[in-house]
C-alpha positions in Angstrom: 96.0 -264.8 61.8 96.4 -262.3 59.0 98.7 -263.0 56.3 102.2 -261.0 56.2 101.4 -258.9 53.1 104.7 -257.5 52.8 106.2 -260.6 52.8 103.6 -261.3 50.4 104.6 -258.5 47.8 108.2 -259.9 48.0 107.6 -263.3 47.5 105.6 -261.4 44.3 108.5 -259.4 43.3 110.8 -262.6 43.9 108.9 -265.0 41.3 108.4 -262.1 38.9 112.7 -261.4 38.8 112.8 -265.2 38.1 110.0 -265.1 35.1 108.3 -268.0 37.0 104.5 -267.7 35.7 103.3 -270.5 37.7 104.1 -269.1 40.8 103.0 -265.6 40.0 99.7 -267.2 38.6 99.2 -269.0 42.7 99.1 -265.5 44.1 96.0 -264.0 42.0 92.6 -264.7 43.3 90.2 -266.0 40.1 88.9 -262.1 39.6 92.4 -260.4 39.8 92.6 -257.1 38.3 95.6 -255.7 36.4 96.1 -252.2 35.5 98.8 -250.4 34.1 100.2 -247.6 31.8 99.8 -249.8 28.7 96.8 -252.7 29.4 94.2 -253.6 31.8 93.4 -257.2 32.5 90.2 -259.2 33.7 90.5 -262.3 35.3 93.4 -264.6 36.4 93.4 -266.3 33.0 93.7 -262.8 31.5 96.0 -261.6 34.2 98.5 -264.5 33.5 98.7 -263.9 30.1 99.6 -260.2 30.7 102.2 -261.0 32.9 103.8 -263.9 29.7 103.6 -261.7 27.8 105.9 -259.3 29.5 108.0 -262.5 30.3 108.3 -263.2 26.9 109.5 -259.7 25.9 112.2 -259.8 28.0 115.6 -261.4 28.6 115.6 -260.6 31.9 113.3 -258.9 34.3 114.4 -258.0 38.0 112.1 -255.8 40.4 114.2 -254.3 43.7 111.7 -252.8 46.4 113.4 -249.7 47.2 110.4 -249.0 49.7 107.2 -251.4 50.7 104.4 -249.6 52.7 101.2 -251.2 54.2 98.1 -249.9 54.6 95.5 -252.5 55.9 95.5 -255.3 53.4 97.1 -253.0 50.0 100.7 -252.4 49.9 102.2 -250.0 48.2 105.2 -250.6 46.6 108.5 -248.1 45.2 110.0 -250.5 42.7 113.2 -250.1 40.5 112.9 -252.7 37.6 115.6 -253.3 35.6 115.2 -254.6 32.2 117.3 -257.0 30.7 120.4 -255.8 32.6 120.4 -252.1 31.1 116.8 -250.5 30.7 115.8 -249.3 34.1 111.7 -248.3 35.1 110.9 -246.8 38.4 107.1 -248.3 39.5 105.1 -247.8 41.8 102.7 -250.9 42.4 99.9 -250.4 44.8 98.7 -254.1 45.5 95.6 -255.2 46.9 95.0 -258.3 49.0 92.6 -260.6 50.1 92.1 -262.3 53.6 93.6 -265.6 52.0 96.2 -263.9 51.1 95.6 -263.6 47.1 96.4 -260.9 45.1 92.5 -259.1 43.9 94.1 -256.1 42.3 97.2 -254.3 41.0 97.6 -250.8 39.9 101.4 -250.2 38.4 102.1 -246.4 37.8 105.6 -245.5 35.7 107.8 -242.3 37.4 
């Protein structure tokens, strides 16, 4: 049975709101690829340190899906992120998953 990617991405989106590193890090496959409008990172080890480092320049951090498409095993994801409690980004994260269910690559564009 295939894994629920959707359900996946929110579970992603979920951990990220609550700054939980550990649980973001269990959804990356070893090779993960992150891209976005200021870094790329190589690797989980790399990845996770991206994603601290955002943690750490924050208060607090909370991604609301306005929309979640799937296409085959990469969702694509409208995302209002709202930055501790006043500064608000509208994403786009187009995620890409494995069979297992692991995260291999995101792509986050800013509107």
């Amino acid at each position: 049975m295939m894994p629920d990617y959707k359900q996946l991405a929110t579970q992603y989106f979920e951990a990220f709101s609550r700054k939980d590193i550990a649980a973001v890090a269990g959804m990356f496959e070893h090779d993960v690829i992150l891209s976005d409008w200021e870094i790329t990172a190589f690797g989980k080890e790399d990845v996770v340190k991206a994603n601290q480092r955002i943690f750490d320049g924050v208060d607090t951090i909370h991604v609301t899906p306005k929309d979640i498409y799937l296409d085959g095993q990469v969702v694509i994801a409208d995302l209002k992120i709202l930055v501790n409690s006043k500064d608000e980004l509208k994403v786009v994260d187009i995620i890409h998953y494995n069979v297992r269910g692991e995260i291999t690559k995101i792509t986050a564009y800013k509107g």
